[in-house]
N, C-alpha and C positions, 0 to 999 in steps of 0.2 A: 504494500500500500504506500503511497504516495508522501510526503508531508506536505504539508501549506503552507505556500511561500513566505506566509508571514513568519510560520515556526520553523522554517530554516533558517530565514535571513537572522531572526532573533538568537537562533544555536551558534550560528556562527557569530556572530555580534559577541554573545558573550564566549565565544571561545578564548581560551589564554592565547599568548603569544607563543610565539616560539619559545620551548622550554630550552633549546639553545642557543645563546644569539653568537649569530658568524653569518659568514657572506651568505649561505641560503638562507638565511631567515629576513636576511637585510633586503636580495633582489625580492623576496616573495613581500616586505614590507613595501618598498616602494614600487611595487605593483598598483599599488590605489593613487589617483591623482592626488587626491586631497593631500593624503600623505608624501608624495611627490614634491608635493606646493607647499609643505611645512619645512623639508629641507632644504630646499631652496630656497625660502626665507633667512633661516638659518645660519647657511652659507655668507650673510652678511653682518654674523654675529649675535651673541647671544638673546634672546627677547624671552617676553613673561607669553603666561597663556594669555593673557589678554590683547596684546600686539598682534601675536599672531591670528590669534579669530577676528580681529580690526581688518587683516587684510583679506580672509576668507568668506566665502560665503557661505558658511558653516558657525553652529551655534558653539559658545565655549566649551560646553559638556562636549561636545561633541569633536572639537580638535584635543579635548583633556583625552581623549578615549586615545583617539590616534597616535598622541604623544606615547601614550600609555607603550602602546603597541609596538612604537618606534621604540622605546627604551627595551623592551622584550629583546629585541632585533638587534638592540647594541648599538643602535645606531646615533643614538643622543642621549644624553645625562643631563640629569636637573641638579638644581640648589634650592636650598629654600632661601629668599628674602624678605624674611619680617610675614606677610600676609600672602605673601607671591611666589610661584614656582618660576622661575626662569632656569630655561632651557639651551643647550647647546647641543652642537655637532660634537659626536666622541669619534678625533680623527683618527682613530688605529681601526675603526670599522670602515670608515674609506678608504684607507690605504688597503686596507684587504681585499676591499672590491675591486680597486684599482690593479693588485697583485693578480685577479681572478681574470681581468681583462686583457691586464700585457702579457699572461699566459696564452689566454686562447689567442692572442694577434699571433706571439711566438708560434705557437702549433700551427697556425693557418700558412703563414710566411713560408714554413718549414717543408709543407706539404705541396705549397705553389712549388717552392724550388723544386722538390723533388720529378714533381710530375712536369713543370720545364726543362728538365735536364735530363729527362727519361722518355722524350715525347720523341716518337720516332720523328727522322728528318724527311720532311718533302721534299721529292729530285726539282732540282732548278730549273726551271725552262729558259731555254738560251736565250736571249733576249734577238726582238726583232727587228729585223732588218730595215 
């Protein structure tokens, strides 16, 4: 039997985060725009919850959730100040992603060469007269 779109979308809503954060939990975080558009915010240094729902079109509970989610992911760290959560980028989980990417360029590069340097030679045609 089926479930009801509302009691999915709600299972998953309250699902935890990644019970381990590293680079697959971090590409599978920023899979969601919203969460996309929070680090990227980010990216120009630290801001509260409040800053960041200022530039969303998302209600505060509701970038609290995603933050939430991002910190699962390793991807950002809070502080508390005073009344306010302010949030940053935790840059050792983009350096990882970044590690995860110049890997796969390396493998790809690696694979071009081989298969250019392994590609049978087409006979020249003399050129014409």
């Amino acid at each position: 039997m089926a479930t009801k779109p509302r009691a999915r979308a709600q299972a998953l809503a309250d699902a935890p985060a990644s019970p381990q954060p590293g680079p697959r939990a971090a590409w599978a975080a920023l899979a969601d725009p919203t969460r996309e558009a929070i680090v990227r915010l980010l990216v120009g240094g630290e801001r509260s919850v409040g800053e960041i729902a200022g530039q969303l079109p998302v209600s505060r509970p509701a970038v609290s959730k995603h933050l939430r989610l991002l910190e699962g992911a390793g991807l950002v760290r809070f502080r508390g100040e005073g009344t306010r959560n302010v949030y940053a980028l935790e840059p050792d989980a983009l350096a990882a992603m970044r590690d995860e990417i110049d890997a796969l360029w390396r493998q790809s590069l690696a694979r071009f060469a081989l298969v250019a340097t392994n590609a049978p030679q087409r006979p020249r045609r003399p050129p014409r007269a």
